[in-house]
C-alpha positions in Angstrom: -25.0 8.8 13.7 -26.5 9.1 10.3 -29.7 8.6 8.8 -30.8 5.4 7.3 -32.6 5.5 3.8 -35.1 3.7 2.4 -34.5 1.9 -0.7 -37.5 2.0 -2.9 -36.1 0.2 -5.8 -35.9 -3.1 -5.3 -33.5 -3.9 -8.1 -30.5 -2.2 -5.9 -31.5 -4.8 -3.2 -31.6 -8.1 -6.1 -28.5 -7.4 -8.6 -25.2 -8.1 -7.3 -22.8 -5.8 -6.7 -20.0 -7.0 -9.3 -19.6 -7.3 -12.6 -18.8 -9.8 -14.3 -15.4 -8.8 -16.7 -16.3 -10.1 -20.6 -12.9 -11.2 -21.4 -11.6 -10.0 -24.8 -8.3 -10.7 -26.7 -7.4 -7.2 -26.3 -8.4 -7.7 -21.9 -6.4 -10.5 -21.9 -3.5 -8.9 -23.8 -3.4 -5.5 -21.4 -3.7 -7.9 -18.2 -1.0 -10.0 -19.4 1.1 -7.3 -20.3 0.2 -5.8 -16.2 1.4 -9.4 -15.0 4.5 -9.7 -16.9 6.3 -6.6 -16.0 6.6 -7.2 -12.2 7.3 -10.7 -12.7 10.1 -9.9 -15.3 11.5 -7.7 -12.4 11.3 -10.0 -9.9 12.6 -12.4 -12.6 15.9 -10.3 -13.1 16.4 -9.9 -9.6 16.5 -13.3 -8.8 19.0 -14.1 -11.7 21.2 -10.9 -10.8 21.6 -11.7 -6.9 22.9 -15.6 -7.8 20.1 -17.3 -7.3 20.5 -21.3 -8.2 19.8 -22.4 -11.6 16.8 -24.7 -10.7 14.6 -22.2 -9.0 15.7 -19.9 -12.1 14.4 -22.5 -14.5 11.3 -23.1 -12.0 10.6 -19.5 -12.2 10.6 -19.7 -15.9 8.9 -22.5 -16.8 5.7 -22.4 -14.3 4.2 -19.0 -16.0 4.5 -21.1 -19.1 2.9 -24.2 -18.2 0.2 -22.6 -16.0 -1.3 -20.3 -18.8 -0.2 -22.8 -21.5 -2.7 -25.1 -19.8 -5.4 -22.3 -19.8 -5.4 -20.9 -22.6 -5.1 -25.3 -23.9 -8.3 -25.9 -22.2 -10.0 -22.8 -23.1 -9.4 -23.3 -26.8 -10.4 -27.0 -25.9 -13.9 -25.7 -24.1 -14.8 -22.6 -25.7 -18.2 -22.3 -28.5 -17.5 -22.2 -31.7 
């Protein structure tokens, strides 16, 4: 069994443990870029084993309505 410590600082004990991520274009580029690989390559897959047209077109089109919609209401919401 180990030892417990005792924290003296209290500040360990009050701030949380995450941090928050301060979103930059150049964040939201690389993350995009991190997303868009692996769903290109599932994308391919799923067009090269014969898979029907709609989900094809389903698989398309949802990426670009769901962060069409975000990045609409975040340049809707944001401070000037």
């Amino acid at each position: 069994m180990g030892k417990f410590k005792l924290i003296k600082d209290e500040k360990l004990l009050t701030e949380p443990l995450k941090k928050d991520i301060k979103w930059t274009p150049k964040k939201l580029t690389l993350a995009g870029i991190c997303l868009l690989v692996p769903y290109t390559a599932i994308l391919v897959y799923v067009i090269s084993s014969g898979a029907p047209l709609g989900l094809i077109i389903l698989m398309i089109s949802f990426p670009v309505v769901f962060f069409g919609g975000f990045s609409l209401l975040y340049s809707l919401t944001k401070n000037l």
